[in-house]
PDB file of N, CA, C and O in Angstrom:
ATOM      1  N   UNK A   1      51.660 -16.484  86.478  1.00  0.00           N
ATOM      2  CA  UNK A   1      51.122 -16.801  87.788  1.00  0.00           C
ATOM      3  C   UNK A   1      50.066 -17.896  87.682  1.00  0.00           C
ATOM      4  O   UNK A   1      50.005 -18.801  88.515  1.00  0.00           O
ATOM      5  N   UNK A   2      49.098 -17.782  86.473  1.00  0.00           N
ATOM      6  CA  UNK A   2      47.996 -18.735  86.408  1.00  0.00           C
ATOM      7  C   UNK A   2      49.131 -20.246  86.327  1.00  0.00           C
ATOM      8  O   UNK A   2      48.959 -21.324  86.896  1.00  0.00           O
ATOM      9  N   UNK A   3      49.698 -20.038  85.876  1.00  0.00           N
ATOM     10  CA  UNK A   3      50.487 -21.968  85.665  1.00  0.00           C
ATOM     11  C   UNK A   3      50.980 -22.009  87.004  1.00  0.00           C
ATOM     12  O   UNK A   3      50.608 -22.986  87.654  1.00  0.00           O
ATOM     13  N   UNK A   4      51.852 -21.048  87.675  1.00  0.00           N
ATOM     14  CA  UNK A   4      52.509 -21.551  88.754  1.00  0.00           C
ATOM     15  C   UNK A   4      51.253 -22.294  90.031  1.00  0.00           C
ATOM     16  O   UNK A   4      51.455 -23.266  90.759  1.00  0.00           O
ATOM     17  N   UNK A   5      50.033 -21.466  89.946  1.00  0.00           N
ATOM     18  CA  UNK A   5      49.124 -22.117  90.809  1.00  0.00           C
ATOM     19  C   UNK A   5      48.150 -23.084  89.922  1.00  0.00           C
ATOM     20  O   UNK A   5      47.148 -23.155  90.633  1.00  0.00           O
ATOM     21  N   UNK A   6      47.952 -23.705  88.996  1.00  0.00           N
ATOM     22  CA  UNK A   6      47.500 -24.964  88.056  1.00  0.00           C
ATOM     23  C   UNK A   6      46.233 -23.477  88.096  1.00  0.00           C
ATOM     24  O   UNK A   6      45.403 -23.766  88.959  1.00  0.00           O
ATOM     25  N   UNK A   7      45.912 -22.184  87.499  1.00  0.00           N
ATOM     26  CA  UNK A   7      44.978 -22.012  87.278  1.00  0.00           C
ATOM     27  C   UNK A   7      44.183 -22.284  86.234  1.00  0.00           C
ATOM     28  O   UNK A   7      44.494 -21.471  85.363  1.00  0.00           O
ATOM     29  N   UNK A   8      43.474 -22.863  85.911  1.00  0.00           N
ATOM     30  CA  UNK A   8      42.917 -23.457  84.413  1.00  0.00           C
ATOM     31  C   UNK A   8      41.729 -21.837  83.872  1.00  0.00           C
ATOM     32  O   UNK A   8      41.137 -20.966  84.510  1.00  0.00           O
ATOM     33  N   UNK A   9      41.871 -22.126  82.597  1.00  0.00           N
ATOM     34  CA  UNK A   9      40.907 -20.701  82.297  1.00  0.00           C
ATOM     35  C   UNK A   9      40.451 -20.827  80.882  1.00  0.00           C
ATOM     36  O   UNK A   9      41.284 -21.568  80.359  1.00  0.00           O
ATOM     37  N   UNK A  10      39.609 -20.507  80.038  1.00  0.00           N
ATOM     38  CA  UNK A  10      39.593 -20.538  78.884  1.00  0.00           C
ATOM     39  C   UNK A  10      39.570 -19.249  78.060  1.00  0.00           C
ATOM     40  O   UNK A  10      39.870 -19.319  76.868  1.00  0.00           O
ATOM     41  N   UNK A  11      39.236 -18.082  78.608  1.00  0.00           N
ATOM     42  CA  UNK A  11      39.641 -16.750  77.715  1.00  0.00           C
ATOM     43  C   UNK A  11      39.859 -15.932  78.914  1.00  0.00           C
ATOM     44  O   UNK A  11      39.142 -16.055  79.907  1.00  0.00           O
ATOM     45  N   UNK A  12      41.239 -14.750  78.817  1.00  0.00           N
ATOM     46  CA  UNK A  12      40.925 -13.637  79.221  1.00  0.00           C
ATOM     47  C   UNK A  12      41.399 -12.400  78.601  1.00  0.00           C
ATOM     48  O   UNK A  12      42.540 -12.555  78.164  1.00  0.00           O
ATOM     49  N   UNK A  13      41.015 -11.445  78.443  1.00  0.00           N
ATOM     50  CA  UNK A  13      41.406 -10.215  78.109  1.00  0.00           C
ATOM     51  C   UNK A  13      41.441  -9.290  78.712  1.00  0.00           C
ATOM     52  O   UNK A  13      40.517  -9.140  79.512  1.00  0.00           O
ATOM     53  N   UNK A  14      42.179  -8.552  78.659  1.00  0.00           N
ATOM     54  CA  UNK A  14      42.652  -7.265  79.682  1.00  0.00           C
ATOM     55  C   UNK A  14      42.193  -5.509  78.568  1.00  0.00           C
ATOM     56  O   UNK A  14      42.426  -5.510  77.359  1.00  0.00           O
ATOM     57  N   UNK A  15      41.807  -4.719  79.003  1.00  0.00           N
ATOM     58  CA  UNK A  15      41.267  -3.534  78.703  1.00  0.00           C
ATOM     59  C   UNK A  15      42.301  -2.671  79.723  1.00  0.00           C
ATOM     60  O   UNK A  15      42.963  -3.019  80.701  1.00  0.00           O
ATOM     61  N   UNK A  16      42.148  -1.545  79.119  1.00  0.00           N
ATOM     62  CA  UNK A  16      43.200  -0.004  79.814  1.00  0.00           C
ATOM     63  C   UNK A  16      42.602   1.413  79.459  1.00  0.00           C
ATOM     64  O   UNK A  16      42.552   1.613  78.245  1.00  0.00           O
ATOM     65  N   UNK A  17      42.148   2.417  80.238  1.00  0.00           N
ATOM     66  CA  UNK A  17      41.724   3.352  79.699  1.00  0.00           C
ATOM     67  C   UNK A  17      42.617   4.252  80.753  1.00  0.00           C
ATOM     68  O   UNK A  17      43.062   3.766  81.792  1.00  0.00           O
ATOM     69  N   UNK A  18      42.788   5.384  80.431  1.00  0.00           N
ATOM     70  CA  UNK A  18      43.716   6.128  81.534  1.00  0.00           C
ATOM     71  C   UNK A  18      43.345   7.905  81.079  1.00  0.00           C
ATOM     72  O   UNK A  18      42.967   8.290  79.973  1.00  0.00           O
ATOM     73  N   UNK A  19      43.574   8.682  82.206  1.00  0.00           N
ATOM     74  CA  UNK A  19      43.246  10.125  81.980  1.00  0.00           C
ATOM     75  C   UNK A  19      44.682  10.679  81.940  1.00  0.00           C
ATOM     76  O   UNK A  19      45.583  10.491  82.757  1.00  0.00           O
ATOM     77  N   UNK A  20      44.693  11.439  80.752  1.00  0.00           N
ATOM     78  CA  UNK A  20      46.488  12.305  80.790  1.00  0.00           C
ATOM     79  C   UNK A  20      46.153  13.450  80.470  1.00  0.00           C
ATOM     80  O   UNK A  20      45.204  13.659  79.714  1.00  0.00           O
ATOM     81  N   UNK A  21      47.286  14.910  81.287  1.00  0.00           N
ATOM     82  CA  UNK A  21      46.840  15.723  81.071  1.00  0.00           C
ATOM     83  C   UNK A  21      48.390  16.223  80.186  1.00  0.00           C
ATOM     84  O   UNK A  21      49.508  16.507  80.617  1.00  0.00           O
ATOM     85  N   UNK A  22      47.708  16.150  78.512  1.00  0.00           N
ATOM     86  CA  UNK A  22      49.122  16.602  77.601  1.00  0.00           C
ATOM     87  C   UNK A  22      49.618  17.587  77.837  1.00  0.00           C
ATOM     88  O   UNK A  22      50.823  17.707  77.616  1.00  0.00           O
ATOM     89  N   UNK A  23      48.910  18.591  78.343  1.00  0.00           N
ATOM     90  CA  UNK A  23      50.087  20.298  78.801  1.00  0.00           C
ATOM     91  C   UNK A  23      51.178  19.711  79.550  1.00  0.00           C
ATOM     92  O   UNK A  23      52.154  20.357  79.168  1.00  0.00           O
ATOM     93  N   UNK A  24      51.598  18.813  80.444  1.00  0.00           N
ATOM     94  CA  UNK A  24      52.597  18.477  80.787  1.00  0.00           C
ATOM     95  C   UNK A  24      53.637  17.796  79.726  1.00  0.00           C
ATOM     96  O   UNK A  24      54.788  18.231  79.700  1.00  0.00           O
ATOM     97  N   UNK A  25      53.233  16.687  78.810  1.00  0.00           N
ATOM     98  CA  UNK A  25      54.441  16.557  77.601  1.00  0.00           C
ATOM     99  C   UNK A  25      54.452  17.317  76.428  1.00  0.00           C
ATOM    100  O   UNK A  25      55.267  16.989  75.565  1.00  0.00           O
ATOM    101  N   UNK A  26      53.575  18.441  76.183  1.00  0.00           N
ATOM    102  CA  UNK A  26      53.863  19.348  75.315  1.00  0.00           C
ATOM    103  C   UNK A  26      54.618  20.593  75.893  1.00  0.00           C
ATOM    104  O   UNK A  26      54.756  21.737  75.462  1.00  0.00           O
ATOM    105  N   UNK A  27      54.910  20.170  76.649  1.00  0.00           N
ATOM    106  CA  UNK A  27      55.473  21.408  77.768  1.00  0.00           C
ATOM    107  C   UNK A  27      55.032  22.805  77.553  1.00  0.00           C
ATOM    108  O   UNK A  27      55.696  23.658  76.964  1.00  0.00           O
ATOM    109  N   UNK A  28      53.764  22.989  78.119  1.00  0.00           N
ATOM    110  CA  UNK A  28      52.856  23.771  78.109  1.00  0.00           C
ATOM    111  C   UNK A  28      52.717  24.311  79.864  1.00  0.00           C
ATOM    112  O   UNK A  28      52.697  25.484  80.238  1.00  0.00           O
ATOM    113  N   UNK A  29      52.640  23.173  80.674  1.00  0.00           N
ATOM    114  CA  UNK A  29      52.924  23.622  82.048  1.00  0.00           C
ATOM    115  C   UNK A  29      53.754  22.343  82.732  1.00  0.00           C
ATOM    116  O   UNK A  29      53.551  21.133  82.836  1.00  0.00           O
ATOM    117  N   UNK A  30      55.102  23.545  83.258  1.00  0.00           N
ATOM    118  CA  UNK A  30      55.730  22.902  83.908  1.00  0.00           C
ATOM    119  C   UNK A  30      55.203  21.694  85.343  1.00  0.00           C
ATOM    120  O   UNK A  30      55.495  20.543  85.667  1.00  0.00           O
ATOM    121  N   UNK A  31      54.463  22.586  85.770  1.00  0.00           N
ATOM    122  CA  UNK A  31      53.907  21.278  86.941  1.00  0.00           C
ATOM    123  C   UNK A  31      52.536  20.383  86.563  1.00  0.00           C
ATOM    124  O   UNK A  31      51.641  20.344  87.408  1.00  0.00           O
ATOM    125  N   UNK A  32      52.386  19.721  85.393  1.00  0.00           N
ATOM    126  CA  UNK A  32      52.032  18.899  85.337  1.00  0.00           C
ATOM    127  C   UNK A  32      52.850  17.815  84.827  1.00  0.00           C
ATOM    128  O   UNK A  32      53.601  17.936  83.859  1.00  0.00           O
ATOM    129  N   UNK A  33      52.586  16.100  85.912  1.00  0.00           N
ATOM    130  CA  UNK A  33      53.178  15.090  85.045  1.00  0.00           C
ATOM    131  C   UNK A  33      53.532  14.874  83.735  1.00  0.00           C
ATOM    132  O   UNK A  33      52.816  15.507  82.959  1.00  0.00           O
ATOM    133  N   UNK A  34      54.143  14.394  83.360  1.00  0.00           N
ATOM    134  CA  UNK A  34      53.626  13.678  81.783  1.00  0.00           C
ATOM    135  C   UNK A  34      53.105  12.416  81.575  1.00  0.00           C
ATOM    136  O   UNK A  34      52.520  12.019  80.567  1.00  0.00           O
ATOM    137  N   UNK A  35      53.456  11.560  83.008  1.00  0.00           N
ATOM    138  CA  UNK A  35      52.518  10.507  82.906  1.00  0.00           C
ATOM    139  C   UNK A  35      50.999  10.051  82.875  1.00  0.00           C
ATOM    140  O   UNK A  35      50.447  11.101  82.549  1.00  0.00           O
ATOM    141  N   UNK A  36      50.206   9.298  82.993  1.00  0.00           N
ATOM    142  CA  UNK A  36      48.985   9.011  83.417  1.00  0.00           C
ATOM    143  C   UNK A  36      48.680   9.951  84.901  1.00  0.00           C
ATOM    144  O   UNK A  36      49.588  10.191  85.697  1.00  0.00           O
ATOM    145  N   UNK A  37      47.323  10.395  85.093  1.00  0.00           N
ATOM    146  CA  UNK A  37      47.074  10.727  86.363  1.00  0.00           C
ATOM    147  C   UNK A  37      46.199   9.572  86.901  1.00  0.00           C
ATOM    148  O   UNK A  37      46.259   9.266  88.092  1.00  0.00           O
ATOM    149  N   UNK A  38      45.310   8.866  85.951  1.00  0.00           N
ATOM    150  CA  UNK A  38      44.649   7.394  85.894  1.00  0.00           C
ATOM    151  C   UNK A  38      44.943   6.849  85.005  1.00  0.00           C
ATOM    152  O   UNK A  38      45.411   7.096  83.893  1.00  0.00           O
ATOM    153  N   UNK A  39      44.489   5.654  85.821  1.00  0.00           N
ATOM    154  CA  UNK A  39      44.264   4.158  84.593  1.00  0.00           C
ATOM    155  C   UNK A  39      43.692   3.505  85.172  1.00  0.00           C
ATOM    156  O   UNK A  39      43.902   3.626  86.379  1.00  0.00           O
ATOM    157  N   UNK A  40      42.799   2.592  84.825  1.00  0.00           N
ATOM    158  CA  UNK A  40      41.980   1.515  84.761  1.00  0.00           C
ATOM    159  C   UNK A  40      42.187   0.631  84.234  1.00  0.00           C
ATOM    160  O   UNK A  40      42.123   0.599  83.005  1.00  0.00           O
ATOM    161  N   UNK A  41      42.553  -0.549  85.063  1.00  0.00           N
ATOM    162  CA  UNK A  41      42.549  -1.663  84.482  1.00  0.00           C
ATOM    163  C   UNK A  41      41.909  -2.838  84.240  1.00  0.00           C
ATOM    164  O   UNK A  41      42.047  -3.642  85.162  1.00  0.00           O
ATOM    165  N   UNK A  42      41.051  -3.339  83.031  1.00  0.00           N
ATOM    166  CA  UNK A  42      39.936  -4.490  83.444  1.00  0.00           C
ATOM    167  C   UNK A  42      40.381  -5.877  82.713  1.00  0.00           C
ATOM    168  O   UNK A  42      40.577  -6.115  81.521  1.00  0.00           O
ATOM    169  N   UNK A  43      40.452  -6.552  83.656  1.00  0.00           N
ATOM    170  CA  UNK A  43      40.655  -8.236  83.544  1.00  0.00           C
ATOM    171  C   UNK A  43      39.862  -8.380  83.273  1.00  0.00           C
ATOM    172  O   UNK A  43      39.031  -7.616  83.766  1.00  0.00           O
ATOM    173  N   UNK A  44      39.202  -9.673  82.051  1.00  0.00           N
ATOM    174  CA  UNK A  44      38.355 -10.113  81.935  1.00  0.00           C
ATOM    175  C   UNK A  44      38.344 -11.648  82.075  1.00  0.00           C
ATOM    176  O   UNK A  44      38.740 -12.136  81.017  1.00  0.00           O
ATOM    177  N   UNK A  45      38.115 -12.348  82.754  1.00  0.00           N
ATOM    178  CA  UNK A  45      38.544 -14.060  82.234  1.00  0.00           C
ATOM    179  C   UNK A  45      37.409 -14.956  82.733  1.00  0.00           C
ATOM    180  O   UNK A  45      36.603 -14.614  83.599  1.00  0.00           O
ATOM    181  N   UNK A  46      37.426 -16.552  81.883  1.00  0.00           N
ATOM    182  CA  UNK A  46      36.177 -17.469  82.035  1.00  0.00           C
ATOM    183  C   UNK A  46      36.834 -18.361  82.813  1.00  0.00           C
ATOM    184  O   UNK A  46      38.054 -18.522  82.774  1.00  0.00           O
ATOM    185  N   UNK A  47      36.373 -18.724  83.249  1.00  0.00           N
ATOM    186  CA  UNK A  47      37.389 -20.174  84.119  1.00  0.00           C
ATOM    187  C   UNK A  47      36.034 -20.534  84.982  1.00  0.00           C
ATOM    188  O   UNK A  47      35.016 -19.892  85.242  1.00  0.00           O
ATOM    189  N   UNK A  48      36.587 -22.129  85.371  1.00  0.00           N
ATOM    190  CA  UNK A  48      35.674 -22.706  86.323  1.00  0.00           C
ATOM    191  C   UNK A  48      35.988 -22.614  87.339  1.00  0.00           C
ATOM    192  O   UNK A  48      35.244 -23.280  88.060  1.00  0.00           O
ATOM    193  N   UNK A  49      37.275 -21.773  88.246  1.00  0.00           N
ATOM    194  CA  UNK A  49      37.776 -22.641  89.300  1.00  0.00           C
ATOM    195  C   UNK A  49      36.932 -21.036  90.087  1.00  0.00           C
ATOM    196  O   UNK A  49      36.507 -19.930  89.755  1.00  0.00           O
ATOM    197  N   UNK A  50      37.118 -21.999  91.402  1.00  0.00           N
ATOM    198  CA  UNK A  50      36.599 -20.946  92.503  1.00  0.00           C
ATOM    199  C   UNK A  50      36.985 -19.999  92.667  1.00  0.00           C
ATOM    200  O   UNK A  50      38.146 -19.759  92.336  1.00  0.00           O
ATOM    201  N   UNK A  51      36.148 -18.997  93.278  1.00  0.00           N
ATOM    202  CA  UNK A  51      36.318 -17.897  93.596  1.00  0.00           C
ATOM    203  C   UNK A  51      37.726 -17.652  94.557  1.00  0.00           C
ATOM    204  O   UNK A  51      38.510 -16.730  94.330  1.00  0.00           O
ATOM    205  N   UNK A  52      37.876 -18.497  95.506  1.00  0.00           N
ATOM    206  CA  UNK A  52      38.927 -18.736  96.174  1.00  0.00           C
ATOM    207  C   UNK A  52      40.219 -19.088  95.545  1.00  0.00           C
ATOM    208  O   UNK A  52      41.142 -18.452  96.055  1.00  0.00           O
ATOM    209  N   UNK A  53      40.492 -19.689  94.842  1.00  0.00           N
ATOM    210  CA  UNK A  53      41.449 -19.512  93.547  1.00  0.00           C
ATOM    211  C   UNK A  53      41.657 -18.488  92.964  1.00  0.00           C
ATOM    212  O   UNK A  53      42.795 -18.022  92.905  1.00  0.00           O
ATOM    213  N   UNK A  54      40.525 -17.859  92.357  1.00  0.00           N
ATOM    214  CA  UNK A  54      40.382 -16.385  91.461  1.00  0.00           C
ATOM    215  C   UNK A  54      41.081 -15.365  92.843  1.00  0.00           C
ATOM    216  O   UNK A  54      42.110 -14.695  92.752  1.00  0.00           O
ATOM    217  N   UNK A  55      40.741 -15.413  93.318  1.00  0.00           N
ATOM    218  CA  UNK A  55      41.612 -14.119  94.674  1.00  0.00           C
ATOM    219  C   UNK A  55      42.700 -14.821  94.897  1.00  0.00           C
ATOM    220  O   UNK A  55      43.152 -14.466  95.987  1.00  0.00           O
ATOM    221  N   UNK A  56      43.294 -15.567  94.459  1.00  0.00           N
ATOM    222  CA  UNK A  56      44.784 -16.050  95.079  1.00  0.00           C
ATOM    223  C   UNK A  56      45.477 -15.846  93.428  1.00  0.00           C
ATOM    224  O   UNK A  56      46.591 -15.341  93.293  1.00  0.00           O
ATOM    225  N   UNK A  57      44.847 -16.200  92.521  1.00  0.00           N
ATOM    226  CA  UNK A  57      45.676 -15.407  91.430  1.00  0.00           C
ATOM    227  C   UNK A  57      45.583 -14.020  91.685  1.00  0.00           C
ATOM    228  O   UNK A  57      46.694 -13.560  91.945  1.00  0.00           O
ATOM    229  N   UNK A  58      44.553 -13.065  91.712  1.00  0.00           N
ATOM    230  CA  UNK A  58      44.706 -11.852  91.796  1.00  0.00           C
ATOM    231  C   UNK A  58      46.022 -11.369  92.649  1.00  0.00           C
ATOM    232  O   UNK A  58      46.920 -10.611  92.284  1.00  0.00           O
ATOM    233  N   UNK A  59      45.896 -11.866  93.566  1.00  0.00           N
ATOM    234  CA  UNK A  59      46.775 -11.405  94.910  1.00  0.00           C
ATOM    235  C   UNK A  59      48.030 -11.724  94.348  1.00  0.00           C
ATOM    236  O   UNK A  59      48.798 -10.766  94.265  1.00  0.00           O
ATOM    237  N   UNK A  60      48.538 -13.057  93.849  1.00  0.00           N
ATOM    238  CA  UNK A  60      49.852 -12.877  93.210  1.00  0.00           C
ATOM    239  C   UNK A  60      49.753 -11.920  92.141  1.00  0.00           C
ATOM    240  O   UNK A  60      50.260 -10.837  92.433  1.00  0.00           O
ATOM    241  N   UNK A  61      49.245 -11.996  90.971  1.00  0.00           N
ATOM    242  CA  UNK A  61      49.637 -10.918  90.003  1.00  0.00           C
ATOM    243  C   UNK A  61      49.899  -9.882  90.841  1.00  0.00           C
ATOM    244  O   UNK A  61      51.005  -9.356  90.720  1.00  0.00           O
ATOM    245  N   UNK A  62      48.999  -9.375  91.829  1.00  0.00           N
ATOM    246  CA  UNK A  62      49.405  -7.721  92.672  1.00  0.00           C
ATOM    247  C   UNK A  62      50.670  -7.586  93.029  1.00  0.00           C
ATOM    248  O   UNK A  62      51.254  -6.530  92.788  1.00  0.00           O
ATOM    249  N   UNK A  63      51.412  -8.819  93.775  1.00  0.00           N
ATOM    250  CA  UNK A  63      52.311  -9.056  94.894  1.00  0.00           C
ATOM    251  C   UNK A  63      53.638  -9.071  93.791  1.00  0.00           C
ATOM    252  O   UNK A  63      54.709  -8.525  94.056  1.00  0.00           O
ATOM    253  N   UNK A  64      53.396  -9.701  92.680  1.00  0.00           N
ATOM    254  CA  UNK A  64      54.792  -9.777  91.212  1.00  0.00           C
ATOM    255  C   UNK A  64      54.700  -9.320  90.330  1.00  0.00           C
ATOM    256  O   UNK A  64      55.836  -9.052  89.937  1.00  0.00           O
ATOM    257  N   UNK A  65      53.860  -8.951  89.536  1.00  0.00           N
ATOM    258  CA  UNK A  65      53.962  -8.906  88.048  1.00  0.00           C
ATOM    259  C   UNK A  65      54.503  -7.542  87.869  1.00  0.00           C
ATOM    260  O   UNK A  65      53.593  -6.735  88.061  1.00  0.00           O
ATOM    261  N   UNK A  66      55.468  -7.041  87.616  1.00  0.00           N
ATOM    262  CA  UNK A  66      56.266  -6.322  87.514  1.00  0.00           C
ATOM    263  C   UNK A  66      55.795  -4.851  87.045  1.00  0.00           C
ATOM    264  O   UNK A  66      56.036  -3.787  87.617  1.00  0.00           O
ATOM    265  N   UNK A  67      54.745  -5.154  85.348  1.00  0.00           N
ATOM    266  CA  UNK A  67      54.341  -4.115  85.070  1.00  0.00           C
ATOM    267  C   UNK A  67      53.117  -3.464  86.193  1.00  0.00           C
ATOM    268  O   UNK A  67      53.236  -2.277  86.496  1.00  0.00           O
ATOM    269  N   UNK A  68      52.288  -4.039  86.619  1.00  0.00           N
ATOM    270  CA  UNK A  68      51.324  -3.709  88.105  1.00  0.00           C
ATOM    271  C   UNK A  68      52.125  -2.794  88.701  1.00  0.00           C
ATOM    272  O   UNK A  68      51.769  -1.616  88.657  1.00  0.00           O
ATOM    273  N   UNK A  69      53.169  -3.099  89.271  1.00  0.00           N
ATOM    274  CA  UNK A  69      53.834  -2.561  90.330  1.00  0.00           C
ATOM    275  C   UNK A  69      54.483  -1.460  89.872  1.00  0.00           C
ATOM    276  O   UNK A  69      54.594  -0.557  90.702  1.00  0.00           O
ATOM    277  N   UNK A  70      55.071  -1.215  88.496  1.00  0.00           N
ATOM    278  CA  UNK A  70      55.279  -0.005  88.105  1.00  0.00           C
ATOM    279  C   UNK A  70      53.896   0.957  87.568  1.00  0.00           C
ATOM    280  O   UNK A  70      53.852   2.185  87.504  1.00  0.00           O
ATOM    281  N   UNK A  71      53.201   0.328  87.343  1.00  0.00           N
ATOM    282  CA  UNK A  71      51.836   1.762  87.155  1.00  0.00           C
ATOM    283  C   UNK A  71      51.712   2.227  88.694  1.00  0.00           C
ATOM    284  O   UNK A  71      51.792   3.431  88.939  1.00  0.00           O
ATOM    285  N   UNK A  72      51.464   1.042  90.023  1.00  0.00           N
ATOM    286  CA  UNK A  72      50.933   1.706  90.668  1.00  0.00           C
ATOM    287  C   UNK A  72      51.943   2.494  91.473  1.00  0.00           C
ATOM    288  O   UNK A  72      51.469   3.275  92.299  1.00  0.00           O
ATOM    289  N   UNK A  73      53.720   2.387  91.329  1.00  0.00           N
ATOM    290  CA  UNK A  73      53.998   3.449  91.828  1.00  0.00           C
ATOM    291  C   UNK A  73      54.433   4.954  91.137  1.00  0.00           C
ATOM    292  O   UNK A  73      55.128   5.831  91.652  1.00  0.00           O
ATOM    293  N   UNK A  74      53.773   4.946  89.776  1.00  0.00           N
ATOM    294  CA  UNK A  74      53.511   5.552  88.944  1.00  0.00           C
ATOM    295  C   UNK A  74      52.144   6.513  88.849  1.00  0.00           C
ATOM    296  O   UNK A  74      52.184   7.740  88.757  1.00  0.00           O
ATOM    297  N   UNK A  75      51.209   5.890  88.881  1.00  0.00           N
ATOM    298  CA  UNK A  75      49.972   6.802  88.814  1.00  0.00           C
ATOM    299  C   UNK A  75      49.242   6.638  90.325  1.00  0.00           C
ATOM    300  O   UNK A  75      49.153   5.761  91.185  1.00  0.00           O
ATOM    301  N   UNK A  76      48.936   7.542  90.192  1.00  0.00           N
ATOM    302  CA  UNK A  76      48.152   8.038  91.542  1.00  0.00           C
ATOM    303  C   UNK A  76      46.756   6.917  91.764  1.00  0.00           C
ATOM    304  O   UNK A  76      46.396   6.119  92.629  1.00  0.00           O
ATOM    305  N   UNK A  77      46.336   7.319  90.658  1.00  0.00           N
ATOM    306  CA  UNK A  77      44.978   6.838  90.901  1.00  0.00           C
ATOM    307  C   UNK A  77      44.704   5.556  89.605  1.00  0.00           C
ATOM    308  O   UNK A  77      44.347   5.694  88.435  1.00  0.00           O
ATOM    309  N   UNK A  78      44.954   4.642  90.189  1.00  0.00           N
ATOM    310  CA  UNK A  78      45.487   3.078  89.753  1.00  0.00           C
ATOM    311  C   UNK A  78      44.285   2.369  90.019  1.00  0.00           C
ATOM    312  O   UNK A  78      43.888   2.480  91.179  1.00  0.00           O
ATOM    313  N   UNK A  79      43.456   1.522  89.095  1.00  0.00           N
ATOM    314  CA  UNK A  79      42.638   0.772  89.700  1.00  0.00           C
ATOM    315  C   UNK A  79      42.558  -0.626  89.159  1.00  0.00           C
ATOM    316  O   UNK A  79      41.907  -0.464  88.127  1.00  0.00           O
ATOM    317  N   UNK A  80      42.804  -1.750  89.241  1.00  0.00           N
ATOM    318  CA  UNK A  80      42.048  -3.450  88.513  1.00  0.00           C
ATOM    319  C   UNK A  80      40.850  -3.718  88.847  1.00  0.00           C
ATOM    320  O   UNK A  80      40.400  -3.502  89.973  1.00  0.00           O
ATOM    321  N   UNK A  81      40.205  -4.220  87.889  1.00  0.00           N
ATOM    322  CA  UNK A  81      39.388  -4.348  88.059  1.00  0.00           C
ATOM    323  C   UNK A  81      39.350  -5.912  87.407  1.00  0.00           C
ATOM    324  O   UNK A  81      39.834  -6.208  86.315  1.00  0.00           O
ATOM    325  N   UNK A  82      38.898  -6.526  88.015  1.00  0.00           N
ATOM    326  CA  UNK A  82      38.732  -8.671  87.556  1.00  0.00           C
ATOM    327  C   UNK A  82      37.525  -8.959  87.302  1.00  0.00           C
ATOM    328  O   UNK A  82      36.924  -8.931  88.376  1.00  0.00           O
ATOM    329  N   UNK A  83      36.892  -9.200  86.538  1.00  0.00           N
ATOM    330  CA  UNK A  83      35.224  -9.743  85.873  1.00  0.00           C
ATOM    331  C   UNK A  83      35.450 -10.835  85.535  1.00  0.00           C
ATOM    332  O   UNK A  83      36.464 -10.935  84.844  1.00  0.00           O
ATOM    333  N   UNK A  84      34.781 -11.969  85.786  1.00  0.00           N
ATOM    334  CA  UNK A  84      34.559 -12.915  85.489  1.00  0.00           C
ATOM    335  C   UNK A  84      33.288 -13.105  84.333  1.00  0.00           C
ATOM    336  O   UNK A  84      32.100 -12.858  84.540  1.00  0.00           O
ATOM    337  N   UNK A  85      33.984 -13.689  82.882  1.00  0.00           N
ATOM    338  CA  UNK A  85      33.016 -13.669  82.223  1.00  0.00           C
ATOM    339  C   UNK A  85      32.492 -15.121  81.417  1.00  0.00           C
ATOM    340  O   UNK A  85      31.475 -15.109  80.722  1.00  0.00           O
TER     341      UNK A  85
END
């Protein structure tokens, strides 16, 4: 997405922390998931371009990026988080 809109940037890294409750894939109790019940997700990236740019990449990654769209119709409680560093 950053190339399709010329976003210029010089580092970013992405972080993931998520809450799982294993009695569901140790099959310990039937009604729990086995997936994530959270995750957190933190963008980190440096760039010069505006803030107004920075929310128009965000908004595409939300709108395509494939893996996004499968956590969030996956876990309940889904969050990104974007820092500019």
């Amino acid at each position: 997405m950053a190339d399709k809109i010329r976003f210029q940037y010089e580092d970013f890294e992405t972080f993931a922390e998520g809450t799982l409750d294993t009695r569901g894939r140790k099959g310990l109790a039937d009604d729990v998931p086995v997936h994530y019940k959270v995750v957190r997700l933190t963008i980190r990236i440096k760039t010069e371009e505006s803030d107004k740019k920075l929310e128009r990449l965000k908004d595409l990654v939300a709108r395509y990026c494939p893996v996004d769209s499968l956590i969030k119709a996956a876990v309940p409680d889904y969050e990104v988080i974007w820092e500019r560093i």
